[in-house]
N, C-alpha and C positions, 0 to 999 in steps of 0.2 A: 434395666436387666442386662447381665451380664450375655456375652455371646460365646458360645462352644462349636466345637467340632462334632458332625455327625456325619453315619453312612446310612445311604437308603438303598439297600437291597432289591434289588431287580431279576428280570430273567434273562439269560442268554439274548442279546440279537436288541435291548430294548433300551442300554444304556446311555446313549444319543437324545432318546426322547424324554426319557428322565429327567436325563440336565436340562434338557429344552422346560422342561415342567418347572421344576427348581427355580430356573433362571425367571421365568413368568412371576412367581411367586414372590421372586423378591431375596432368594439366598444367594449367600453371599460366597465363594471361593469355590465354587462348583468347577469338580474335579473326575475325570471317569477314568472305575474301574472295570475288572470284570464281574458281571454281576452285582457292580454298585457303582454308588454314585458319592462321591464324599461332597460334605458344603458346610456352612458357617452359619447359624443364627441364633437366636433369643430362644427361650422359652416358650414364648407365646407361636414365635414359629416351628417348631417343634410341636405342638399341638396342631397349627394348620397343616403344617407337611403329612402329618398322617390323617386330617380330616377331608386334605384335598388332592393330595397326589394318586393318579389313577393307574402309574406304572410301580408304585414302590408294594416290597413284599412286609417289608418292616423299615421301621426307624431307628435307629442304634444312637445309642451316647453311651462313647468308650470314657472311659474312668481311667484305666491305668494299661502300662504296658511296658513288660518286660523279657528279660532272656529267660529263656527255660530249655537245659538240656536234657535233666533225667526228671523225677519225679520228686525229689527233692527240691530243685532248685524251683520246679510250681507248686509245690504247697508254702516252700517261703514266699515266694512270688504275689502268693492271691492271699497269704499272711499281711504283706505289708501293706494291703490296704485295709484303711480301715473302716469296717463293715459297717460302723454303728451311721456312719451320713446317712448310711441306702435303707435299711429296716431297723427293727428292734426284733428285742429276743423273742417275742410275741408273735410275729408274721414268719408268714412261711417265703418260701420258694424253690426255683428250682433254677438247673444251669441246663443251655441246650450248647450241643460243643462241636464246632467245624476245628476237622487237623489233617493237615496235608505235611507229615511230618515223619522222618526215619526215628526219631527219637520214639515216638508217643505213636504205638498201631492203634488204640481202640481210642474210640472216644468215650465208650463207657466208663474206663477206667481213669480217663482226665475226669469227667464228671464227677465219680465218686472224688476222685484225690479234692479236687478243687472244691468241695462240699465240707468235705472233713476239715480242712483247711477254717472253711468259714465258720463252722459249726464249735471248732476248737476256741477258737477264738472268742466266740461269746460266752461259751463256758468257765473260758480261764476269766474275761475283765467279767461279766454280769452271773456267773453262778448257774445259768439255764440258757438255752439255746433253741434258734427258729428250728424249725421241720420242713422238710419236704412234703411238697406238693406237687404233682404232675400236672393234674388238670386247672385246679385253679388261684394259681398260686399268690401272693401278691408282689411277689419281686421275680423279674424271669431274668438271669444273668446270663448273657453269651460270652461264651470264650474261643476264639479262635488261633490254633496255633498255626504256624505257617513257618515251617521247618525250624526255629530255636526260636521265631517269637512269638508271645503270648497277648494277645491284646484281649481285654477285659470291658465289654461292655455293657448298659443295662439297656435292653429293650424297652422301647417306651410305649410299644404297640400291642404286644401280648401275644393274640392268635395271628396270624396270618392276614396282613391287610387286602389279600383278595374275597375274605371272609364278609362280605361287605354289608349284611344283613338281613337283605331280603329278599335269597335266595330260601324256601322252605321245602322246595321239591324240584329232583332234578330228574333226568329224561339218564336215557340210558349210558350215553357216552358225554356227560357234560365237559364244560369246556372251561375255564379256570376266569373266574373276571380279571386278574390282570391283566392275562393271554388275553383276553378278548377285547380291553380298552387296549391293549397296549397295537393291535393288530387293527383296530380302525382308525388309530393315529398314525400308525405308518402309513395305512390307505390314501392319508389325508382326508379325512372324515374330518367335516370342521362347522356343518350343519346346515352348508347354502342349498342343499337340493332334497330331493325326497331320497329315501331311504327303502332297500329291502332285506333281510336275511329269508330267502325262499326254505330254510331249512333250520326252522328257530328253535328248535329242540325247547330245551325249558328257558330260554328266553334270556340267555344271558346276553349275546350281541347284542339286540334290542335294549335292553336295560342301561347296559353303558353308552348305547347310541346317542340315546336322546337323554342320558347327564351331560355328554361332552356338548351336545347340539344346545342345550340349555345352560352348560356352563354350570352343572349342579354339582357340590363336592362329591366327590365318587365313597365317600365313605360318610354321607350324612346319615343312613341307616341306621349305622351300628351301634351296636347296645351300649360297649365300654371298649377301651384301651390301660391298656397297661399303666398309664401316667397317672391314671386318676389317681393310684394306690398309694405312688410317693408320696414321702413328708410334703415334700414341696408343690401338691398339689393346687393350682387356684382355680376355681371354679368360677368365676368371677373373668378370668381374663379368657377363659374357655368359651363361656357364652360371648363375650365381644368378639369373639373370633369367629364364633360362627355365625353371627350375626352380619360380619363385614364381609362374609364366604356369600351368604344367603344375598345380600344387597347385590350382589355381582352379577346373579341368575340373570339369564335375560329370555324371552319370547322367541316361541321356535315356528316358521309359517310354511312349514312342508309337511312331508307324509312320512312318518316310519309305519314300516308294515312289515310282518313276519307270517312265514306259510308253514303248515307243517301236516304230513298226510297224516299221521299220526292222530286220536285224537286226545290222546292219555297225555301227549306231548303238550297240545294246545291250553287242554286242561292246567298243565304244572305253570306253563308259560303265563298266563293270562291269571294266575295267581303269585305269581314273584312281580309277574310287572304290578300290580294291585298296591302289591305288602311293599314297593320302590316308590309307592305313591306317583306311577309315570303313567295310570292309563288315559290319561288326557291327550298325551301323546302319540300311542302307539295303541296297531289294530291287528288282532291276530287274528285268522281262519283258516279253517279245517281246508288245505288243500295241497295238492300238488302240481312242485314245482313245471314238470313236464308236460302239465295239461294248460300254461300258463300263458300267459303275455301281458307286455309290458303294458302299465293303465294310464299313463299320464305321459304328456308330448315331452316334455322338459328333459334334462341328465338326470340318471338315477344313477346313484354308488349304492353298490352292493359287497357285501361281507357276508361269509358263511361258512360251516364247518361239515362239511358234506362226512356220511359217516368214512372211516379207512379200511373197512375188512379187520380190525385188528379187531372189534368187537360184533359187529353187526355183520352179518351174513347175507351180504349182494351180492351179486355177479360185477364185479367191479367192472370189468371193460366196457359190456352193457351201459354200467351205469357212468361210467364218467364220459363215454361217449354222448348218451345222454346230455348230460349238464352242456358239455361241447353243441351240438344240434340244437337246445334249446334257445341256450345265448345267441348264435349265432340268427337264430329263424325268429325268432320272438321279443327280442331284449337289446332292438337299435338304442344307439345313444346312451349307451351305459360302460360304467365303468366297475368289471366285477373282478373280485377277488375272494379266493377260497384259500383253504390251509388244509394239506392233507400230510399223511406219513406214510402213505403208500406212494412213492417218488418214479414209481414204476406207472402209476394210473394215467399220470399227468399225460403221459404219450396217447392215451385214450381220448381226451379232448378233441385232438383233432383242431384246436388253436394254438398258436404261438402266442404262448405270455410275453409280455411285453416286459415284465420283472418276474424274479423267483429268489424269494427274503429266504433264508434257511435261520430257523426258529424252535425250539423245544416247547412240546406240551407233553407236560412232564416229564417220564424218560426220553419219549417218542421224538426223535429226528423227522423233523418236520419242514417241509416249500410252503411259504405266504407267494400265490401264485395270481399276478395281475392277468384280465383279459381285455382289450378296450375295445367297444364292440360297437364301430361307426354306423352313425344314420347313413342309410344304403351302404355301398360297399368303400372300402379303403381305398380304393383308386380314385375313386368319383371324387373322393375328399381331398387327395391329393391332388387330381388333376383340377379342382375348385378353385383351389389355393393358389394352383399356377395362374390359371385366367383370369383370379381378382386383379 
């Protein structure tokens, strides 16, 4: 099997871990962008990259790429390739279109040009022509112009790879499973200790916890991807691939646990982790954080998405004070980390983070904010260190 060029799509702050992911994997010419990641493999890797990578948002395989200054020079542009490789006049599709470009202000109207373009085309050599689709299309084309170039490529992933599958209810302020694997591998989350998100809303930290702790592909859930639909589909090399994914799992001999006062929270939580096939692993219950303390002697890494006031209506000072008093009085020997977008609360803690990652959940300008929080006090520890 021949090898190509692809981009995997990332978010802001996450494009380090990617590559690190890639390079795991086995890809080959791993390159960082903004927001991507470029590398080199096979077909069959191409299937695994979107079965197992837990930071990528899509998988891209560019086709073609050229200048484009007016609107002319992209309809010949997305003319000279020829369409009949990727579909027949039978299948639909659609284009989704990034332009950071003085020439070209909307992207709607790239879409439309670059449609007509394809659509001209089957008419003039075959007589009839595919259709658009929005929802479910069977070819999804991305075009990205980036001030006169046009790069042309086919998604091989469809929806959105944080899409993972079984999420079927979420809590009020849910949190994106990229964001969320991508935000316990910065942690260093790698599966050697117990585990807590005190604030598991509908259980999406939890879920990617104990995949990465288990080594489980982050996308073995999901229904379909985009690839199946190509000509060049093999299904045949799909199951050996996920079969050599699956052999890799390994046995996890700690605690994940998730708290949440909530209990409609619990409820959603305790049915995504189910429909992940993870509840062998992880233990949810009805409570709160602030009435809490730590259950087991050993280090605990914690992750969690404490709500920001941008939807949830708390007394933020109060409350991040809180989370501050609790760690501090309740939660020796841990290492926690939150993510908020309210950059004003952090001063509420009342700890000094040890790191502060700046990271987007979704639009939201977001701190990944470390706390390390020593058995008895930090002097004791340091001055420990000196007398050994």
């Amino acid at each position: 099997m021949e090898n190509f060029k692809m981009i995997a799509k990332t978010l802001f702050g996450f494009e380090e871990i990617l590559a690190k992911e890639l390079q795991q994997l086995g890809a080959q010419e791993v390159q960082l962008g903004t927001r991507m990641v470029s590398f080199v493999g096979d077909k069959g890797f191409m299937y695994k990259a979107n079965l197992a990578l837990r930071t990528a948002l899509k998988i891209l395989k560019p086709i073609y790429h050229f200048r484009a200054t007016n609107e002319t020079n992209l309809y010949k542009g997305i003319q000279g390739i020829d369409w009949s490789k990727y579909m027949n006049s039978n299948q639909t599709f659609v284009i989704d279109t990034t332009v950071h470009s003085e020439n070209f202000k909307h992207t709607q109207f790239v879409a439309q040009k670059c449609k007509d373009a394809i659509v001209d085309q089957f008419k003039d050599k075959y007589g009839q022509r595919p259709s658009v689709d929005k929802d479910y299309p069977d070819v999804r084309i991305n075009i990205h112009i980036d001030r006169d170039q046009c790069s042309v490529s086919l998604d091989s992933s469809g929806a959105s790879l944080h899409q993972r599958g079984y999420k079927t209810a979420t809590n009020i302020a849910p949190i994106n499973e990229v964001l969320a694997a991508g935000m316990l591998l910065l942690s260093g989350w790698d599966g050697s200790s117990d585990f807590l998100d005190p604030m598991c809303g509908s259980g999406t930290i939890l879920a990617e916890a104990a995949m990465i702790a288990c080594n489980i592909p982050a996308n073995i859930n999901r229904k379909e991807f985009a690839f199946e639909k190509w000509s060049d589909w093999d299904n045949d090399l799909f199951d050996q691939i996920v079969n050599s994914l699956m052999k890799k799992t390994k046995e996890f001999h700690y605690t994940i646990t998730g708290y949440d006062k909530a209990p409609s929270a619990v409820m959603k939580a305790k049915d995504n982790i189910r429909n992940a096939n993870l509840d062998d692993y992880i233990k949810i219950s009805e409570r709160n954080f602030f009435e809490t303390e730590k259950e087991n002697k050993g280090p605990l890494h914690m992750v969690f998405n404490p709500p920001y006031g941008e939807r949830l209506d708390i007394h933020l000072e109060r409350f991040y004070r809180e989370i501050g008093d609790t760690l501090k009085q309740s939660y020796p020997n841990t290492n926690a980390w939150f993510i908020t977008a309210n950059l004003d609360a952090l001063k509420f803690v009342g700890l000094k983070p040890s790191r502060k990652i700046k990271l987007f959940n979704g639009k939201l300008e977001t701190r990944f904010a470390k706390y390390e929080m020593y058995e008895g006090s930090k002097r004791e520890k340091f001055q420990n260190k000196e007398n050994n």
